[in-house]
C-alpha positions in Angstrom: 109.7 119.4 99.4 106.4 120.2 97.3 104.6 117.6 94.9 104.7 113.8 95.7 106.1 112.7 98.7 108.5 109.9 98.3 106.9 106.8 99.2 109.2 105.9 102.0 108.1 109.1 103.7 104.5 108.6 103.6 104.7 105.1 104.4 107.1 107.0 107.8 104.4 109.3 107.9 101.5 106.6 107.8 102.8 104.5 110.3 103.7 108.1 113.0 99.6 108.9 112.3 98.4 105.0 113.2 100.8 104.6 116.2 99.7 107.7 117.6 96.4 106.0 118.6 97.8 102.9 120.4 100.3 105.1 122.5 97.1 107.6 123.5 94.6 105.6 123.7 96.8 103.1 126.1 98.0 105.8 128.3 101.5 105.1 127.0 103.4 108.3 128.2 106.7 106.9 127.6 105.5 106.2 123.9 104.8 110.0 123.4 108.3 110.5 122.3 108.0 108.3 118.9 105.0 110.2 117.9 105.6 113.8 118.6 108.5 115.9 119.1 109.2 117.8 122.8 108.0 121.1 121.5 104.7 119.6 120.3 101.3 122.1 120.4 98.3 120.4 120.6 95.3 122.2 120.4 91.8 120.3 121.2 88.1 121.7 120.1 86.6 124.1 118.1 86.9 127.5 119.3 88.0 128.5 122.3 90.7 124.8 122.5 92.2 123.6 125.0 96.0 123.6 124.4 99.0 121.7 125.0 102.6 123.0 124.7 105.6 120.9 124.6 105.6 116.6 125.6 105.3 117.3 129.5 102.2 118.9 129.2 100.8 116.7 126.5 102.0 113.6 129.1 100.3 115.2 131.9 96.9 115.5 129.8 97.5 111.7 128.5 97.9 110.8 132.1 94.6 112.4 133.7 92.4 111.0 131.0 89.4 108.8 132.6 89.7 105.1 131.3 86.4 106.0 129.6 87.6 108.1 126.9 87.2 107.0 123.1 89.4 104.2 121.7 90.5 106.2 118.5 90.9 104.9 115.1 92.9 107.3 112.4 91.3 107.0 108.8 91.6 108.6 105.3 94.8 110.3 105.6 95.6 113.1 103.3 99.3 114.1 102.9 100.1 118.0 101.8 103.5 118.3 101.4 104.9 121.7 102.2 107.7 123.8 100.7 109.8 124.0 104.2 110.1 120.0 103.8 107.4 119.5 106.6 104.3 117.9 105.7 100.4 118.5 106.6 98.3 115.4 107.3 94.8 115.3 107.4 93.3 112.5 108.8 89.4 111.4 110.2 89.3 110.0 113.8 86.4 107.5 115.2 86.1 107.0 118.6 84.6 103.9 120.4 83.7 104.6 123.8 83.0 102.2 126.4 79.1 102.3 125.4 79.5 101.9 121.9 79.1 105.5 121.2 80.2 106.5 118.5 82.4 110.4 117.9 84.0 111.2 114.9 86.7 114.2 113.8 89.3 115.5 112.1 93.2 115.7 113.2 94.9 118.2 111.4 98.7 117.3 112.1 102.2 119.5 110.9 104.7 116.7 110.7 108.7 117.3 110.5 111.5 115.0 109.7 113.9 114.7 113.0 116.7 112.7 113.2 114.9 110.2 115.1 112.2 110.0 112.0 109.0 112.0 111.1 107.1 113.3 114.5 104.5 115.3 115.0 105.4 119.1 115.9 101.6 120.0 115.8 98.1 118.6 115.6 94.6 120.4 116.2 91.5 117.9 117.1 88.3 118.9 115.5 84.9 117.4 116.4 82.7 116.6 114.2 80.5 114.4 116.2 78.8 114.8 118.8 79.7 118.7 118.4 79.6 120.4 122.1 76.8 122.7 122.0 77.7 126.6 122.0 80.7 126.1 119.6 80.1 128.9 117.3 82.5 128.3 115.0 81.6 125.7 111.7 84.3 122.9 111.2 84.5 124.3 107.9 86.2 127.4 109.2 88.9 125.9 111.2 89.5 123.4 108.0 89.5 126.0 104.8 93.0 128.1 106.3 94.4 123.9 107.3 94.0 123.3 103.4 96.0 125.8 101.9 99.5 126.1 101.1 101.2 128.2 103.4 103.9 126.3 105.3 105.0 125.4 108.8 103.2 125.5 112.2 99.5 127.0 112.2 
């Protein structure tokens, strides 16, 4: 599948991307499922990341996180589709915390077509801001490899 994606699957794809915040952001472990797929990497940060491999472990980091954390809000999706039929969504996050603070970032997402619908079999969280001090590594480096063409799983 290269080109335009067929409406139907955006729209799929759209909706995977949104829910994703209401099952994290509400600790909704059992909701995990109809968001990403059980072999699902997750890597979070710039540099050295913290990583998540498969839906347990993902669960288990959904389930330790502080009541505190960021509400997230998913804006200005981007959808590459990508010769192996997945597709690459790029998307902004803002986060709310209980302050008011605001953080901002990028999820860079590899979504495939199950037979359950579209999941997610891979997403990297970037900061943007706040950016954790010592990173090292620009945003811009983790995103120019994300937006070319090459297909499949980073």
């Amino acid at each position: 599948m290269t080109g335009v994606l067929p409406r139907d699957d955006a729209l799929a794809i759209q909706e995977i991307l949104a829910l994703f915040a209401h099952v994290f952001d509400n600790n909704d472990v059992a909701g995990l499922g109809l968001v990403f797929t059980s072999d699902v990497r997750v890597d979070i940060g710039l540099g050295p990341s913290r990583t998540y491999r498969g839906l347990a472990e993902f669960a288990d980091y959904v389930r330790s996180r502080s009541a505190a954390e960021p509400d997230h809000h998913t804006v200005n999706t981007s959808l590459l589709p990508q010769e192996d039929g997945s597709v690459r969504a790029r998307s902004r996050y803002l986060g709310v915390n209980l302050e008011g603070r605001l953080t901002s970032g990028e999820f860079l997402d590899v979504l495939v077509c199950t037979p359950r619908g579209w999941r997610i079999s891979y997403r990297r969280s970037v900061p943007r801001t706040p950016r954790p001090a010592g990173t090292g590594v620009p945003v811009s480096q983790v995103l120019e490899p994300w937006l070319g063409t090459s297909a499949g799983r980073p």
